[in-house]
The first five atom37 places (N, CA, C, CB, O) and aatype in JSON, in Angstrom:
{
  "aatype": [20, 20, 20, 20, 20, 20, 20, 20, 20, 20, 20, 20, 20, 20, 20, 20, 20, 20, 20, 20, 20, 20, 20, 20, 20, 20, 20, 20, 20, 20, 20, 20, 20, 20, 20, 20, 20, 20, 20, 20, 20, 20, 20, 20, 20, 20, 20, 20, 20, 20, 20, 20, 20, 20, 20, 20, 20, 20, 20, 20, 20, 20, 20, 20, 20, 20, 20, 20, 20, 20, 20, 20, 20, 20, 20, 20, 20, 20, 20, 20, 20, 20, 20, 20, 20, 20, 20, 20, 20, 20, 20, 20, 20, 20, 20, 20, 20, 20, 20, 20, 20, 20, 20, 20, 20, 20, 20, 20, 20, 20, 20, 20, 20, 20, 20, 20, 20, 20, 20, 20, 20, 20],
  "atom_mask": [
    [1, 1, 1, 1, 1],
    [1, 1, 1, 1, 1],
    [1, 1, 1, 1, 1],
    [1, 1, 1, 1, 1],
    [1, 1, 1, 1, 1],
    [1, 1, 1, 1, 1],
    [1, 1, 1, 1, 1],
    [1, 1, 1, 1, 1],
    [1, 1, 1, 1, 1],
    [1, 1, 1, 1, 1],
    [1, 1, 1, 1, 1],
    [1, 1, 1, 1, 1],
    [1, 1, 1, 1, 1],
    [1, 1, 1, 1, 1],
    [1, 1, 1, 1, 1],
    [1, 1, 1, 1, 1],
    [1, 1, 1, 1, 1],
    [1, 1, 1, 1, 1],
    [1, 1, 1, 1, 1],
    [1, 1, 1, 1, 1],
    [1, 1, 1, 1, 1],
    [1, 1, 1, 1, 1],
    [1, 1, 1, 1, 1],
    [1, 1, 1, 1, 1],
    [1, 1, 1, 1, 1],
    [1, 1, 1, 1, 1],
    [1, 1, 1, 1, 1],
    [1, 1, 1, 1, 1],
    [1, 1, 1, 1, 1],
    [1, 1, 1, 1, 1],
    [1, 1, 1, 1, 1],
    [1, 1, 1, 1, 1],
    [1, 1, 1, 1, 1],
    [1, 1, 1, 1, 1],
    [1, 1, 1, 1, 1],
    [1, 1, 1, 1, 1],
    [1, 1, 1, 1, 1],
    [1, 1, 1, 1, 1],
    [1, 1, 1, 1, 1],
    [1, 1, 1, 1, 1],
    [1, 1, 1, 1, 1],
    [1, 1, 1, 1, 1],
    [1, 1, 1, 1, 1],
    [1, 1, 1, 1, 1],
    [1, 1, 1, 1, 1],
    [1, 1, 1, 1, 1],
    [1, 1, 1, 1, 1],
    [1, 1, 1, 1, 1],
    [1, 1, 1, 1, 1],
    [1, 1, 1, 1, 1],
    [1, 1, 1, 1, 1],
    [1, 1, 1, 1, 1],
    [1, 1, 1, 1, 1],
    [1, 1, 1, 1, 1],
    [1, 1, 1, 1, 1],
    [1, 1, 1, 1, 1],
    [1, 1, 1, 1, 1],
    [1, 1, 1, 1, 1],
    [1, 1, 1, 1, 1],
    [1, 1, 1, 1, 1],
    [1, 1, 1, 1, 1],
    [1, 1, 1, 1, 1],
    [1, 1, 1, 1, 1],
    [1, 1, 1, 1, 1],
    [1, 1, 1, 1, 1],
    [1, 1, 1, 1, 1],
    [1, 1, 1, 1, 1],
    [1, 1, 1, 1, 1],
    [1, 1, 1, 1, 1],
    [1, 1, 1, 1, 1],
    [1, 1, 1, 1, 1],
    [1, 1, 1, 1, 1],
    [1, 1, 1, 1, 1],
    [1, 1, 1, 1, 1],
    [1, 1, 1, 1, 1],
    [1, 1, 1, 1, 1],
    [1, 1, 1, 1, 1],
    [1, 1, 1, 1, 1],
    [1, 1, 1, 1, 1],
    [1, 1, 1, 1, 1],
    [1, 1, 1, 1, 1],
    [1, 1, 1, 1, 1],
    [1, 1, 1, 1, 1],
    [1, 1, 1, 1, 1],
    [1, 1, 1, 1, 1],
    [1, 1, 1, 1, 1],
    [1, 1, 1, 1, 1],
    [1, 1, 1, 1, 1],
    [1, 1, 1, 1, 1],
    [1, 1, 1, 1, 1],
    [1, 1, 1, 1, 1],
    [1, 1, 1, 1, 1],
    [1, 1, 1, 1, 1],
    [1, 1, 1, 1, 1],
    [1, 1, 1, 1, 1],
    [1, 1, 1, 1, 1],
    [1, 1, 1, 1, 1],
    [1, 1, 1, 1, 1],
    [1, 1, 1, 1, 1],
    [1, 1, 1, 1, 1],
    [1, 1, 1, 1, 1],
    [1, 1, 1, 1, 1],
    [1, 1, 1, 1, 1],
    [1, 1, 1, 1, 1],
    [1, 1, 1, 1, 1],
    [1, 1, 1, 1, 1],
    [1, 1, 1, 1, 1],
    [1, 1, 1, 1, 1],
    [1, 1, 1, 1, 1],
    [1, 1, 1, 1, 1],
    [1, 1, 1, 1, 1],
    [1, 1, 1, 1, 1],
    [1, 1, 1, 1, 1],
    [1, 1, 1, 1, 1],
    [1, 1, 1, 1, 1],
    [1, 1, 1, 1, 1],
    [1, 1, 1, 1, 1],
    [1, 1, 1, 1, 1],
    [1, 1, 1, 1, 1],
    [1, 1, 1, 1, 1],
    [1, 1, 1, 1, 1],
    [1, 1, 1, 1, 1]
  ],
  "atom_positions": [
    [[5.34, -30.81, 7.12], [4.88, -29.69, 7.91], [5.43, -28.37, 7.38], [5.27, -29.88, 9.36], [4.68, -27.41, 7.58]],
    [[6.73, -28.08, 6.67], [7.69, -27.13, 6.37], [6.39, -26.39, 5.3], [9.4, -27.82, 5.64], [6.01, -25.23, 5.47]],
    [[5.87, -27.24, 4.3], [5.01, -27.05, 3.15], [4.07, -26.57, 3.73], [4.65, -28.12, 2.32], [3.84, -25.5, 3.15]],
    [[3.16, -26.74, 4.78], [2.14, -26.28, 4.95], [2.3, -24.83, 5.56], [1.47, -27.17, 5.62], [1.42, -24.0, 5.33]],
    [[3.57, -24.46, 6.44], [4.0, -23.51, 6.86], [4.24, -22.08, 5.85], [5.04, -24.06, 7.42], [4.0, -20.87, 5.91]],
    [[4.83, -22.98, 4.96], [5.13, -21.71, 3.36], [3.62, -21.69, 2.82], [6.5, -22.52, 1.6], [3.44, -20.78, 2.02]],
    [[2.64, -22.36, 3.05], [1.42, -21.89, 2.54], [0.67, -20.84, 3.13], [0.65, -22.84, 2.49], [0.06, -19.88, 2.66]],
    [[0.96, -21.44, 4.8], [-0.14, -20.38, 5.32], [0.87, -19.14, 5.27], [-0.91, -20.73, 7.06], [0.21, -18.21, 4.81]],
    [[1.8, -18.83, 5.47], [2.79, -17.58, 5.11], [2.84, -17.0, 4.19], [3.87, -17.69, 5.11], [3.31, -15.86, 4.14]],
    [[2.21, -17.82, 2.9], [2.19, -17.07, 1.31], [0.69, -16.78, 1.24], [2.76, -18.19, -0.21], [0.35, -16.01, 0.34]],
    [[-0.88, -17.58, 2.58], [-2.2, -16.77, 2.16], [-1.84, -15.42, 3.16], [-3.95, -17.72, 2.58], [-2.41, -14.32, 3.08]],
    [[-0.98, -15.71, 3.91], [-0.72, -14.13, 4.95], [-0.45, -13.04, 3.99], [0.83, -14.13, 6.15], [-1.48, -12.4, 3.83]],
    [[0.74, -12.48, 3.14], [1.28, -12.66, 2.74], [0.73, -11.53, 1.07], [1.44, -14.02, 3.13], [0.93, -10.45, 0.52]],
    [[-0.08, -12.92, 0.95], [-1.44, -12.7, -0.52], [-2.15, -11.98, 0.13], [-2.51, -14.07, -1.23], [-2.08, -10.87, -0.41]],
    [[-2.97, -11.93, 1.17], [-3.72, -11.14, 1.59], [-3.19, -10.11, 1.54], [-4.15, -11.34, 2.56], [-3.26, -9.39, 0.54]],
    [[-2.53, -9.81, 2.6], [-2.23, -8.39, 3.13], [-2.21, -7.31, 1.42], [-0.31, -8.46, 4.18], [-2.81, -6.33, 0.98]],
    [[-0.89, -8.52, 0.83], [-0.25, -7.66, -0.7], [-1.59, -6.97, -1.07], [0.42, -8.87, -2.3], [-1.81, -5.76, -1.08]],
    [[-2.52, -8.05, -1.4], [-3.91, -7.67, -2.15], [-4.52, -6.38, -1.57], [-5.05, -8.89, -1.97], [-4.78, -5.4, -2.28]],
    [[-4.76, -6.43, -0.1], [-5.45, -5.64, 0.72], [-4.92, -4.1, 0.32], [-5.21, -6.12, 2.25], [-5.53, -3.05, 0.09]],
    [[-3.23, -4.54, 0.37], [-2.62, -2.98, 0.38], [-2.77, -2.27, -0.76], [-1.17, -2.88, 0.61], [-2.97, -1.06, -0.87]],
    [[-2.6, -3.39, -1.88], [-2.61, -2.81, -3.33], [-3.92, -2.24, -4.02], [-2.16, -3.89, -4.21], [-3.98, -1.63, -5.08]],
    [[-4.9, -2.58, -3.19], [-5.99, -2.12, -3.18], [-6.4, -0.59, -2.76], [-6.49, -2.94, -2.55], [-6.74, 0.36, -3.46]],
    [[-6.23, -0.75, -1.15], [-6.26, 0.59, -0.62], [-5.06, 1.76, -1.46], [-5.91, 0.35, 1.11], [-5.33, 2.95, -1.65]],
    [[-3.81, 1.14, -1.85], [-3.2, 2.1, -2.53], [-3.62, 2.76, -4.11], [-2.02, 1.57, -2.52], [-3.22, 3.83, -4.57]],
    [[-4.46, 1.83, -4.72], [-4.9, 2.16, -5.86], [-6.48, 3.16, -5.31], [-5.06, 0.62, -6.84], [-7.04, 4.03, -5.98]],
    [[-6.75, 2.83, -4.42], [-7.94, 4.2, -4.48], [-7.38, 5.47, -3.43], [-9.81, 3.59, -3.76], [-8.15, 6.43, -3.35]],
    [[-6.35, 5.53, -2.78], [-5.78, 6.61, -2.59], [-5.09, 7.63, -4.27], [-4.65, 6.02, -1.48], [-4.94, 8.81, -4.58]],
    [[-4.92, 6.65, -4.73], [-4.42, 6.94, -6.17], [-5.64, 7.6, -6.91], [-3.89, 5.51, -6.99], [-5.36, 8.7, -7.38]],
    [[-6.51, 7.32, -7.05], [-7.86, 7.53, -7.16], [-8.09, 9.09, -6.6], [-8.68, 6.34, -6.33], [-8.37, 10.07, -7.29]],
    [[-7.88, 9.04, -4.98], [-7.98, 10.18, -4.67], [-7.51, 11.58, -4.99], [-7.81, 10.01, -3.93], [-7.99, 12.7, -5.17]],
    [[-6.16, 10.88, -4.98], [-4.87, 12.02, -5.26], [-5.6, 12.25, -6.95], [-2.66, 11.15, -5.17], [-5.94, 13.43, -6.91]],
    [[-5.85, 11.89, -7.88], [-6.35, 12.29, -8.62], [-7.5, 13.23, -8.78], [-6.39, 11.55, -8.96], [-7.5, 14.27, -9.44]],
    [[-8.24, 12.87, -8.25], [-9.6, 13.96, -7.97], [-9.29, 15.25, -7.22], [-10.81, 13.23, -7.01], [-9.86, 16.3, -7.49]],
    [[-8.37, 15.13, -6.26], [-7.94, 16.58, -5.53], [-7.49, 17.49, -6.76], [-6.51, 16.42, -4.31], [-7.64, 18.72, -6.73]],
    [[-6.98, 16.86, -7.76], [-6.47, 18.24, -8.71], [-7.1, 18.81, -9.02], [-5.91, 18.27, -9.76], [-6.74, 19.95, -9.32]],
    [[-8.89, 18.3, -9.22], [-9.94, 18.91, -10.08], [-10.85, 19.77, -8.78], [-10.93, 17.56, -11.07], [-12.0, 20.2, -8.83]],
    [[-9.93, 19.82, -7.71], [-10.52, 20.95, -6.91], [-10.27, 22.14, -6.64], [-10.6, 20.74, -6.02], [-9.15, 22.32, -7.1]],
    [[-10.74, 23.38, -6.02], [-10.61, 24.38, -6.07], [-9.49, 24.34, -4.52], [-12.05, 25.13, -6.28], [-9.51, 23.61, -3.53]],
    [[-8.66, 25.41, -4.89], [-7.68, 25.93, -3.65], [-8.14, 25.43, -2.32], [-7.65, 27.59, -3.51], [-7.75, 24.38, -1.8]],
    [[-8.96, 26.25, -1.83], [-9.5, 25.97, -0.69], [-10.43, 24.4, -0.11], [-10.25, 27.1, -0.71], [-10.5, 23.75, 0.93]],
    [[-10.86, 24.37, -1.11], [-11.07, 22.37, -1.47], [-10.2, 21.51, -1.02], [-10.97, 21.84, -3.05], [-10.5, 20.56, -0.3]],
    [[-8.76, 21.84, -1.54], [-7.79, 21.06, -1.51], [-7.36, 21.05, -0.05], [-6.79, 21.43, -2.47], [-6.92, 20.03, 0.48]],
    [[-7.51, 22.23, 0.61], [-6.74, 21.85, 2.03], [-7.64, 21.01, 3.02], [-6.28, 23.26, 2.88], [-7.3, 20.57, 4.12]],
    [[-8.62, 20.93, 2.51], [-9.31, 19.51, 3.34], [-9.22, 18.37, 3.12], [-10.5, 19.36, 3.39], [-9.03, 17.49, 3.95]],
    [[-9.35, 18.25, 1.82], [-8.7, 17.18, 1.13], [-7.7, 16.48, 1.74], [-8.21, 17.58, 0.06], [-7.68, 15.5, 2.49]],
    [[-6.56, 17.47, 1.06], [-5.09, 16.84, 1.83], [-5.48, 16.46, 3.48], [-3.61, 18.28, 1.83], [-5.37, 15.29, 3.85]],
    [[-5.74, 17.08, 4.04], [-5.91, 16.42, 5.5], [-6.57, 15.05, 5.48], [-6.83, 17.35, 6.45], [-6.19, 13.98, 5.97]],
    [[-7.49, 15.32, 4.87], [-8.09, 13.43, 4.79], [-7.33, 12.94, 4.29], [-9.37, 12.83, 4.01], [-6.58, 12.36, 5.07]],
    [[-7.06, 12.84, 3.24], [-5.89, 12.08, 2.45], [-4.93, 11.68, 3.41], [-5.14, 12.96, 1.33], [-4.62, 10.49, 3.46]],
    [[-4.33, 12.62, 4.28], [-3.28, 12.34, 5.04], [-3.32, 11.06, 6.38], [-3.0, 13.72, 5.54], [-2.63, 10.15, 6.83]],
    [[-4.55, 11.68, 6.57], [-4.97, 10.77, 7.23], [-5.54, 9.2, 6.88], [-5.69, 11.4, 7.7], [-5.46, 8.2, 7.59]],
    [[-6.09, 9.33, 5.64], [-6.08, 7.7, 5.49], [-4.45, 7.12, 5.03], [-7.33, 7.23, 4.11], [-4.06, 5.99, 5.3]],
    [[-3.7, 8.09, 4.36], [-1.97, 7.39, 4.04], [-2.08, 6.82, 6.29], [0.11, 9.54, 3.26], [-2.38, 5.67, 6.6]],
    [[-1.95, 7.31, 6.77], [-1.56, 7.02, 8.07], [-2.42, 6.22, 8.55], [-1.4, 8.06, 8.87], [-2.0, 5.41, 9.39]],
    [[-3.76, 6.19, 8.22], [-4.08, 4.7, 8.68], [-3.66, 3.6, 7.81], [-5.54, 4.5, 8.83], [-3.14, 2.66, 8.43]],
    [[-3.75, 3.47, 6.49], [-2.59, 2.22, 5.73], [-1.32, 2.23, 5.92], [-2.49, 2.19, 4.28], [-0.69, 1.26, 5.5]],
    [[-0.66, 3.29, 6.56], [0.87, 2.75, 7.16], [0.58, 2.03, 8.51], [2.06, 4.13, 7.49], [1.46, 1.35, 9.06]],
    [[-0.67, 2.2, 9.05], [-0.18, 1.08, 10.28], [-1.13, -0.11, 9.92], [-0.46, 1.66, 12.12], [-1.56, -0.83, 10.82]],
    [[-1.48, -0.34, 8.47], [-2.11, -1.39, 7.98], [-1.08, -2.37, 7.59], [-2.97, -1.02, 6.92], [-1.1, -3.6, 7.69]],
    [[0.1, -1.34, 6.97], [0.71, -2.03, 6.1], [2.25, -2.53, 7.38], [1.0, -0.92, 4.47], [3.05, -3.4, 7.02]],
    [[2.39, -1.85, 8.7], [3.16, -2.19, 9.62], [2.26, -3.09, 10.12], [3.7, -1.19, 10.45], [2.93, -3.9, 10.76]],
    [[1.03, -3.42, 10.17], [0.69, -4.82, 10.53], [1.12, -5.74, 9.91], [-0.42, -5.09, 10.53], [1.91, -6.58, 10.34]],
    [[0.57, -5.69, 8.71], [0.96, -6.89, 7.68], [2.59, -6.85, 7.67], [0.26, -6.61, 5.95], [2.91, -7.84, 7.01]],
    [[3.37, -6.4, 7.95], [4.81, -6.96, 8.35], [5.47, -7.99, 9.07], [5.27, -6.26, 8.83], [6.27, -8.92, 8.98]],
    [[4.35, -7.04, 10.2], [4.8, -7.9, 11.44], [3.65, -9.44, 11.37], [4.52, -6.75, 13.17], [3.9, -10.47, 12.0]],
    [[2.92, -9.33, 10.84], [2.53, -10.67, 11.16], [3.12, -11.17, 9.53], [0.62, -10.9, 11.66], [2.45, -12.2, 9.41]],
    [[3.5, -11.12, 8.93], [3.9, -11.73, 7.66], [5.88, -11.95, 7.67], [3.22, -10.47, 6.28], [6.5, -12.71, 6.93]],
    [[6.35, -11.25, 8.49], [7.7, -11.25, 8.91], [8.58, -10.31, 7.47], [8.22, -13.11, 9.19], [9.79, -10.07, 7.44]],
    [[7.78, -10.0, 6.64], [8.22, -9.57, 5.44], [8.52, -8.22, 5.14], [7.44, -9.93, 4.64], [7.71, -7.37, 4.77]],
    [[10.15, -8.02, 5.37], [10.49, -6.34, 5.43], [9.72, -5.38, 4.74], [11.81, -6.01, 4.9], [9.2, -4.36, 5.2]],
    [[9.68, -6.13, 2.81], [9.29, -4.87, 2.05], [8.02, -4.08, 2.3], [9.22, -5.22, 0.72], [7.46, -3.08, 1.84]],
    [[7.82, -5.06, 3.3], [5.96, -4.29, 3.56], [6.59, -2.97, 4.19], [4.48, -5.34, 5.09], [6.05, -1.89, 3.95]],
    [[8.12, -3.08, 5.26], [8.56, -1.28, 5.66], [8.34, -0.77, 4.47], [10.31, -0.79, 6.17], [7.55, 0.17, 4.39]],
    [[8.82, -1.14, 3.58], [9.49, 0.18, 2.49], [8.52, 0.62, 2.18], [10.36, -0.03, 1.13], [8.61, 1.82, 1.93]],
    [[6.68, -0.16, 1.95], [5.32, 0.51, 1.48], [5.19, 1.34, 2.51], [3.99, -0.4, 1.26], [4.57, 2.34, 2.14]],
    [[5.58, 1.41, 3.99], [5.06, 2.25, 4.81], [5.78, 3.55, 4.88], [4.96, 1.66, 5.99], [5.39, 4.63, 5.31]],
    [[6.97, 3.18, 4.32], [8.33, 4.29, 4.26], [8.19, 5.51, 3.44], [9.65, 3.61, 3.62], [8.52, 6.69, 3.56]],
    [[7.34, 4.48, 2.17], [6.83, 5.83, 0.75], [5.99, 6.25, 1.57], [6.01, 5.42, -1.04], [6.38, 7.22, 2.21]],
    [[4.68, 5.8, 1.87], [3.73, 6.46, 2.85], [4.17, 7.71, 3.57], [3.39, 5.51, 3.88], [3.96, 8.9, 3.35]],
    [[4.77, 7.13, 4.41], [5.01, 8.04, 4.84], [5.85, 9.64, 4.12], [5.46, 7.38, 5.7], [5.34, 10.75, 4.27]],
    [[6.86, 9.47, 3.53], [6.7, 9.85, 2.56], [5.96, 11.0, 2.12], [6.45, 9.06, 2.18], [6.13, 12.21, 2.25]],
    [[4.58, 9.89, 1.26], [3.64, 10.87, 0.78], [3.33, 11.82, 1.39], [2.66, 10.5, 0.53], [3.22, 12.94, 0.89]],
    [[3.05, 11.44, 3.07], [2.2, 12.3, 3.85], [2.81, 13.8, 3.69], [2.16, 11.77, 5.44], [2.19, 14.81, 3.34]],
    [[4.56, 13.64, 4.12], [5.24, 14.73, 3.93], [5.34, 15.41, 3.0], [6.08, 14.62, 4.11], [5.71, 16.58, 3.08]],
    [[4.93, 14.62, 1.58], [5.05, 15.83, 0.19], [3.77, 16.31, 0.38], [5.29, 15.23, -1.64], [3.68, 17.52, 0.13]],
    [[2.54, 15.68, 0.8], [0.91, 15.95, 0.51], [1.05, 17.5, 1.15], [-0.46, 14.68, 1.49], [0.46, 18.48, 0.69]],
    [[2.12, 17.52, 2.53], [1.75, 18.97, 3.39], [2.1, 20.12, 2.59], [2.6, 19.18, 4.86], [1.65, 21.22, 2.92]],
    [[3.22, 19.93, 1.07], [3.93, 20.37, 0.65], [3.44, 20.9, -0.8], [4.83, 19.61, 0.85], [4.09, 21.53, -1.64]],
    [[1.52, 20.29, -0.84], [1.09, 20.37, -1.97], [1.69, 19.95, -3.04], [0.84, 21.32, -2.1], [1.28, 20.45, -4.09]],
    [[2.8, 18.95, -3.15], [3.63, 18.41, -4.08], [2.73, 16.88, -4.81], [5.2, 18.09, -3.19], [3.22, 15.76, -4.66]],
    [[1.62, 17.05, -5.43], [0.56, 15.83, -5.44], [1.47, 15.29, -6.67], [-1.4, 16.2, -5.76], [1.11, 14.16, -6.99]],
    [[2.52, 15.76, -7.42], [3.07, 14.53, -8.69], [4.11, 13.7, -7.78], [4.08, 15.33, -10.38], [4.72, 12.79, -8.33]],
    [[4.34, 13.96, -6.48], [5.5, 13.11, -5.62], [5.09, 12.37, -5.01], [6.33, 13.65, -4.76], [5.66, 11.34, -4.66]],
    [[3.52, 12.86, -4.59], [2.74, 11.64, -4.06], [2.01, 10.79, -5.2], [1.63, 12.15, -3.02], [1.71, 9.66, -4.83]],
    [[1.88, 10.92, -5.7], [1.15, 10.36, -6.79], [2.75, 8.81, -7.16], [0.72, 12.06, -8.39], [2.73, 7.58, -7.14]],
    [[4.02, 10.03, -7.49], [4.94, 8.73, -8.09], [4.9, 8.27, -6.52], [6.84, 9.06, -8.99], [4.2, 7.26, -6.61]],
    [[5.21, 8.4, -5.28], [5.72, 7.31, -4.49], [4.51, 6.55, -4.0], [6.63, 7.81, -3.32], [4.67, 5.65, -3.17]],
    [[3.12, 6.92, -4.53], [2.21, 6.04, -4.05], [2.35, 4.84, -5.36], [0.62, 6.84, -3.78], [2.24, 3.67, -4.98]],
    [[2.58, 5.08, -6.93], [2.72, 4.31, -7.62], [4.25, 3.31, -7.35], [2.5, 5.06, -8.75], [4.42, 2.2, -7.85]],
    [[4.87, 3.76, -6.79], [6.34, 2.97, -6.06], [5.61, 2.11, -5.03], [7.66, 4.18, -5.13], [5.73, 0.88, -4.98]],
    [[4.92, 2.75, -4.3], [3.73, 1.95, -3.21], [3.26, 0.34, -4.0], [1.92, 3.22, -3.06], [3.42, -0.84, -3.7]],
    [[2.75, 0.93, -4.91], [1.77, -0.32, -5.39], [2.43, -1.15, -6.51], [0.26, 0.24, -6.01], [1.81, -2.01, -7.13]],
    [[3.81, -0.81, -6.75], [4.55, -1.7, -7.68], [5.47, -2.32, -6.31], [5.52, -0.8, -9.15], [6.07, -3.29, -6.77]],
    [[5.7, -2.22, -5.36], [6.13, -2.92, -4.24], [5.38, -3.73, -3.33], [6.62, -2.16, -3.59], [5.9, -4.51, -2.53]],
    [[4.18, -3.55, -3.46], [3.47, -4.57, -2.7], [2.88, -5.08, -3.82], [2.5, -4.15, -1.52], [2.24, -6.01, -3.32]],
    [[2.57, -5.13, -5.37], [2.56, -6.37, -6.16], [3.96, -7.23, -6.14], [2.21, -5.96, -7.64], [3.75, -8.4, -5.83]],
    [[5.01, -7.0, -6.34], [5.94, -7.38, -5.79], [6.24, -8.39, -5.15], [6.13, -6.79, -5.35], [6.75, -9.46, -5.46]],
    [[5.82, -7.9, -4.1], [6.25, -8.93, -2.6], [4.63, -9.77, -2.61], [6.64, -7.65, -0.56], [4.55, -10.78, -1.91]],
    [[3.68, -9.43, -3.22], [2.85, -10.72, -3.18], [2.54, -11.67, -4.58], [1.49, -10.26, -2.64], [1.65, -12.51, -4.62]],
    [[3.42, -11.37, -5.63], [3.92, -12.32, -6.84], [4.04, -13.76, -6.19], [5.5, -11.8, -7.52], [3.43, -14.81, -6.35]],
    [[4.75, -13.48, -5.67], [5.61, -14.97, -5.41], [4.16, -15.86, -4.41], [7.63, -14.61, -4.1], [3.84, -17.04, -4.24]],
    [[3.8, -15.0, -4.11], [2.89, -15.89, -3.16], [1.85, -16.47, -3.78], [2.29, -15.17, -2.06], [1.4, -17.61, -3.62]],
    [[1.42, -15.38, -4.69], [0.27, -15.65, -5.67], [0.75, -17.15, -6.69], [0.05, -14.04, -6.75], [-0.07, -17.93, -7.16]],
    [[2.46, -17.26, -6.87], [2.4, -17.91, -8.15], [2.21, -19.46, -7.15], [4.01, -17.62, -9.4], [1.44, -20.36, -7.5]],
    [[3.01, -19.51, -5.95], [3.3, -20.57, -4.78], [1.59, -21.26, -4.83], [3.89, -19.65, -2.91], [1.29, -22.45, -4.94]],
    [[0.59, -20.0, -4.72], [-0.81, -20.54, -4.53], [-1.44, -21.02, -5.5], [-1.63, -19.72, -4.09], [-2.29, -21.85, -5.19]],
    [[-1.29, -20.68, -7.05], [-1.66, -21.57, -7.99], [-1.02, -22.34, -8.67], [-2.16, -21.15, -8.65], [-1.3, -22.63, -9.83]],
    [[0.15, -22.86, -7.89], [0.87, -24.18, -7.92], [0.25, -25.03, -7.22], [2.17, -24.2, -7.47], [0.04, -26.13, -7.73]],
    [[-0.4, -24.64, -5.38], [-1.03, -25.48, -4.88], [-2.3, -25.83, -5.55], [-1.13, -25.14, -3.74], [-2.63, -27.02, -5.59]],
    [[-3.2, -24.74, -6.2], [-4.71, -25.04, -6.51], [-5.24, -24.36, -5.96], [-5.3, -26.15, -6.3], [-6.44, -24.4, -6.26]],
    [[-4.86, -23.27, -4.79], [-5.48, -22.45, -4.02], [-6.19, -21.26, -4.04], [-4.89, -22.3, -3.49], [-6.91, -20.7, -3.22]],
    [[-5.71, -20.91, -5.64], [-6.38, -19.66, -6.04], [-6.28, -19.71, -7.87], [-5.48, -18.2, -5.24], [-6.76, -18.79, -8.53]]
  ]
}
């Protein structure tokens, strides 16, 4: 029973990692394209932007709590974070702590990924 428990905890786990590392690579995406905008461009921008970082911090405080797995705080911690440099027009601080973002939730879903194609599962 212990085995089947570390499985379904490592597809929790795999998911979420995947999910986050995803949404963090096209915020990355974003933060890129804001540079190629004009002044006044940008302050709308940043507001959206800000606002989707804050809906994936309570994506990524889900996937914690149902995965029991701290480092998912620390993705919400840069997040947050970002939000505070984004107000600050500081886009190379968001840019590195969103790339800290997405080298921490590959990270914490390695192990799950390698656990699942040990089983055959992926």
């Amino acid at each position: 029973m212990e085995a089947l428990e570390e499985v379904k905890k490592a597809l929790t786990v795999f998911n979420y990692a995947e999910k986050i590392k995803t949404n963090l690579i096209v915020a990355s995406s974003l933060l890129e394209f804001m540079g190629e905008l004009k002044e006044v461009e940008a302050i709308g921008a940043e507001k959206l932007l800000a606002v989707y970082f804050n809906a994936l911090i309570l994506e990524v405080n889900i996937a914690a709590n149902a995965s029991k797995i701290e480092g998912f705080r620390d993705i919400a911690q840069k997040l947050q974070e970002a939000v505070e440099s984004l107000k600050k027009h500081n886009y190379m601080g968001v840019q590195r702590l969103v790339s800290e973002a997405i080298s921490a939730a590959t990270t914490h879903g390695s192990w799950t990924a390698q656990l699942l194609k040990e089983k055959s599962l992926i």
